[in-house]
Structure formats: C-alpha cells, structure tokens
BATORMI-490525 format. One record per residue (C-alpha): x, y, z; residue number from 1. Coordinates in nm, 2 decimals. Layout:
+--------+--------+--------+------+
:      x :      y :      z : nupa :
+--------+--------+--------+------+
:      X :      Y :      Z :  NUM :
...
+--------+--------+--------+------+
This chain:
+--------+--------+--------+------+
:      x :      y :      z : nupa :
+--------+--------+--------+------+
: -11.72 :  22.91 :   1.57 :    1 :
: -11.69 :  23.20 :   1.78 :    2 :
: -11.88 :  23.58 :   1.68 :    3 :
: -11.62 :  23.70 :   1.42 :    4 :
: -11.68 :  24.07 :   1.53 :    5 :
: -11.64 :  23.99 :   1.95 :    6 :
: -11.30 :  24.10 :   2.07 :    7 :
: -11.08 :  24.03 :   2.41 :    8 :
: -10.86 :  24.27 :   2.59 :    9 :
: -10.60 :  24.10 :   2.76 :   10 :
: -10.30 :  24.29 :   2.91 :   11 :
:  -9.95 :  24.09 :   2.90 :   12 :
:  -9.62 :  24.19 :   2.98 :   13 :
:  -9.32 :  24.18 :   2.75 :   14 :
:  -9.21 :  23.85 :   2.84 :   15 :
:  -9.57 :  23.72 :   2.78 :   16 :
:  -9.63 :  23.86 :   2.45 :   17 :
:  -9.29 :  23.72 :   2.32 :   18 :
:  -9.43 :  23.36 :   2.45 :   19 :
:  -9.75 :  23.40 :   2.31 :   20 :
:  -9.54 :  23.51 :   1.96 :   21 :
:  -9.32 :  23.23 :   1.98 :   22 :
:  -9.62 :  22.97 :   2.06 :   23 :
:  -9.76 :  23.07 :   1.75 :   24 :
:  -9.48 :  23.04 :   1.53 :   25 :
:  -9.41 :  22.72 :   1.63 :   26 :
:  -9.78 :  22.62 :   1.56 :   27 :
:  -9.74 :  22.77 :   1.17 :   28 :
:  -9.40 :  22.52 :   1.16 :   29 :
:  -9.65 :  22.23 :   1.24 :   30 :
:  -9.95 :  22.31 :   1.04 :   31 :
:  -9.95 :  22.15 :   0.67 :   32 :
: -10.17 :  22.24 :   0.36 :   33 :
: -10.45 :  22.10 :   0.53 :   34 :
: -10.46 :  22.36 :   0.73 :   35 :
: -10.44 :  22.68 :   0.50 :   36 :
: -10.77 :  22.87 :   0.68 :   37 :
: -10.54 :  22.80 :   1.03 :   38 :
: -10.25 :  22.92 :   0.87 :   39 :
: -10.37 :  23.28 :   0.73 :   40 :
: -10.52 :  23.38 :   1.06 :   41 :
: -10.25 :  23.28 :   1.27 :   42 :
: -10.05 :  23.48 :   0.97 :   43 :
: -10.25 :  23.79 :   1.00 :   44 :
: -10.27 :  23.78 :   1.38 :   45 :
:  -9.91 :  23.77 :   1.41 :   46 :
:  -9.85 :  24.06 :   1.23 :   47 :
: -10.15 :  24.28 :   1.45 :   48 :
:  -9.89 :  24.14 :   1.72 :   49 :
:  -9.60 :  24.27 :   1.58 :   50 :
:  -9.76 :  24.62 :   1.52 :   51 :
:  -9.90 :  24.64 :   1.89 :   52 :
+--------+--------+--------+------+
C-alpha cells in the first residue's frame, strides 16, 4: 500500500474534475459490503472533492 502521508498535485479542468467525480460514484454503486474499507475512502475523498 502506498505512504499514507505522500500527496499528488494534479491540476484538472472543470470538465475533468466532474469525470473524475462521476467515475467514482459509479465505482461506490458497484462496490458491495465486501468492500467497506474501499467504500469510506472513496466516501471521504469525494467530499475533499466537493469542498475543492
């Protein structure tokens, strides 16, 4: 697993950001119990999104 503190800048447009948005929604619609660890950090990075 990747170095939980190492961070990425990436720049993306409007357009980009609403893909990248819409990519991971549709991954939380095809993730089951299974996957609950998958599911809270896609959660929690989608909301960091939606406050950039």
């Amino acid at each position: 697993m990747a170095d939980e503190t190492a961070t990425t800048t990436l720049e993306l447009s409007a357009s980009e950001m609403e893909t990248v948005v819409e990519a991971l929604r549709m991954l939380l619609a095809t993730l089951g119990r299974e996957d609950a660890d998958q599911i809270h950090e896609i959660q929690a990075l989608l909301a960091r999104l939606a406050a950039a």
